[in-house]
N, C-alpha and C positions, 0 to 999 in steps of 0.2 A: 096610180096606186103604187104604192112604197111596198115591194117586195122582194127578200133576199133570194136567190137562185144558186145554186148549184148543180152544175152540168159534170158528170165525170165517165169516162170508158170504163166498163168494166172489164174488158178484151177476152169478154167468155167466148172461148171457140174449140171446137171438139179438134184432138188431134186422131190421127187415122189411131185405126183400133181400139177406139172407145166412142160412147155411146153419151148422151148430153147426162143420162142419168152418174156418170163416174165425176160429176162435177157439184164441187159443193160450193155456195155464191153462202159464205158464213156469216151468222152474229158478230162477228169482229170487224168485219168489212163495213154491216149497219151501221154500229158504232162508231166507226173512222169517220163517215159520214157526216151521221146524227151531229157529232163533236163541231160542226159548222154551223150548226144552230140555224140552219135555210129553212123559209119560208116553204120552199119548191126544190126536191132535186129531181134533176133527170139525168138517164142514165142511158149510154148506146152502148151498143156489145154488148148487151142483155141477152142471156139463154135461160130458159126454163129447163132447171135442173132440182136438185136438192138447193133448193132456196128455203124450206122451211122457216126456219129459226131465220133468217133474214127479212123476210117480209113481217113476222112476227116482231120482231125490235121496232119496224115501223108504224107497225100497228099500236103497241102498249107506248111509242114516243108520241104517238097521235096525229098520226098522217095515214092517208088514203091511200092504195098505189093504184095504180092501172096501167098496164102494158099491152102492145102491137108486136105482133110477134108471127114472124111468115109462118104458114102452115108446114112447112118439110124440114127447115131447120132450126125451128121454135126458139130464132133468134130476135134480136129487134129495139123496140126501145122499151121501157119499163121507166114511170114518172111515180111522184111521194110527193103527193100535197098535203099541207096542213089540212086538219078534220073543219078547224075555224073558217075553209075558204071551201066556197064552192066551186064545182067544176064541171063540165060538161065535156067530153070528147065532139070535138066540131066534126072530125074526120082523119083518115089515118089512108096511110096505104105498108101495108106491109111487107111488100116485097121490095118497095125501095127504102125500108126502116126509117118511115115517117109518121108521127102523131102532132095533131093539133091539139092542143089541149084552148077551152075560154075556161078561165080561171078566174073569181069574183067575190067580193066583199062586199057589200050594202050594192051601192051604184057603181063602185068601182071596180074596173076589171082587164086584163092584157087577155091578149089572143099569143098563147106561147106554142112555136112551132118545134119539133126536135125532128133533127135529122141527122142522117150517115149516108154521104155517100158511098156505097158498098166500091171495094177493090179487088181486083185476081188478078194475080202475074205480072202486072208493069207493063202488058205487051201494048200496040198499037188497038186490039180491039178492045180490050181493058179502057183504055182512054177513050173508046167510041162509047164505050157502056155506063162511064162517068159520067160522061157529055151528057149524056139520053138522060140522065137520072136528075142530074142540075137541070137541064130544060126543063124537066117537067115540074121539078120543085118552084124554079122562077114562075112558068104559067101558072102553077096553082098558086100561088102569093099576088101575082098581078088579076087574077081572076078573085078575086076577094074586095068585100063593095069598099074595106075601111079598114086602113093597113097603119090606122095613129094608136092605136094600142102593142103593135105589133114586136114578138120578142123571139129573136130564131136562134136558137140554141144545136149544139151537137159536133159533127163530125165530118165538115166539106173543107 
C-alpha cells in the first residue's frame, strides 16, 4: 500500500509548577503539519492539554486521530489518519508510549507501530529502564504471526 507518513515529537512535557492544562498543542502546529499533505501522521510527546483547536484542524482537513496516553501523565502517542482509510487499534501499551495502529484501503493494508522509548536522567538505571522498554517492544513484534506489512515509527 502506497502511503505517505509523517512521524514528528511534539516534546509536550509539563515543567515543575504547572499542570498539563497551562499547555496549548495550537491550530498553527496542525497547520505546520497538514502542510505535508501525509497520508498518516504520528506523533510522540503527545500530552493531553488544550488541544482544542488542534485536533479540530484535523478533523475539518479530514483525518481521524486516536491517541495512547499513560493514565498519570496523559502523555503518549497521538496518530491522524486520513478519514479515506480505515483503521483499527491492534494494541497499545501505554506506559511504554506504544500504539499499533492496522491501517487499510480495500485489500490493502500496513500494521504501523509508534513508539518512544521513555528517558530520566542518563544514569545507569535509566539505561536499565530503556533496555526493559526495547526488550519488550522487540518481543511484542517477534510475537506477531506476519511482520511483511510492518512499519515502526517514533522515538528509540
Amino acid at each position: 500500500m502506497d502511503v505517505k507518513i509523517v512521524e514528528t515529537s511534539l516534546n509536550l512535557r509539563i515543567e515543575r509548577g504547572h499542570s498539563r492544562m497551562d499547555y496549548v498543542l495550537s491550530k498553527a502546529i496542525a497547520e505546520r503539519q497538514l502542510a505535508f499533505e501525509a497520508d498518516v501522521y504520528t506523533n510522540v510527546e503527545y500530552m493531553e492539554c488544550q488541544n482544542e483547536e488542534y485536533l479540530e484542524a484535523f478533523d475539518k482537513a479530514g483525518y481521524q486521530c486516536v491517541s495512547c496516553v499513560d493514565e498519570v501523565r496523559h502523555r503518549g502517542i497521538l496518530c491522524a489518519v486520513k478519514k479515506e482509510y480505515d483503521f483499527t487499534v491492534v494494541d497499545s501499551m501505554p506506559e511504554s508510549h506504544m500504539m499499533h495502529l492496522r491501517i487499510a484501503k480495500g485489500e490493502s493494508y500496513i500494521d504501523l507501530i509508534t513508539l518512544r522509548i521513555l528517558v530520566a536522567g542518563g544514569d545507569f538505571k535509566d539505561f536499565q529502564g530503556r533496555r526493559e522498554q526495547w526488550k519488550s517492544i522487540v518481543e511484542y513484534i517477534d510475537g506477531l504471526e506476519d511482520t511483511s506489512h510492518l512499519v515502526v515509527t517514533g522515538d528509540f
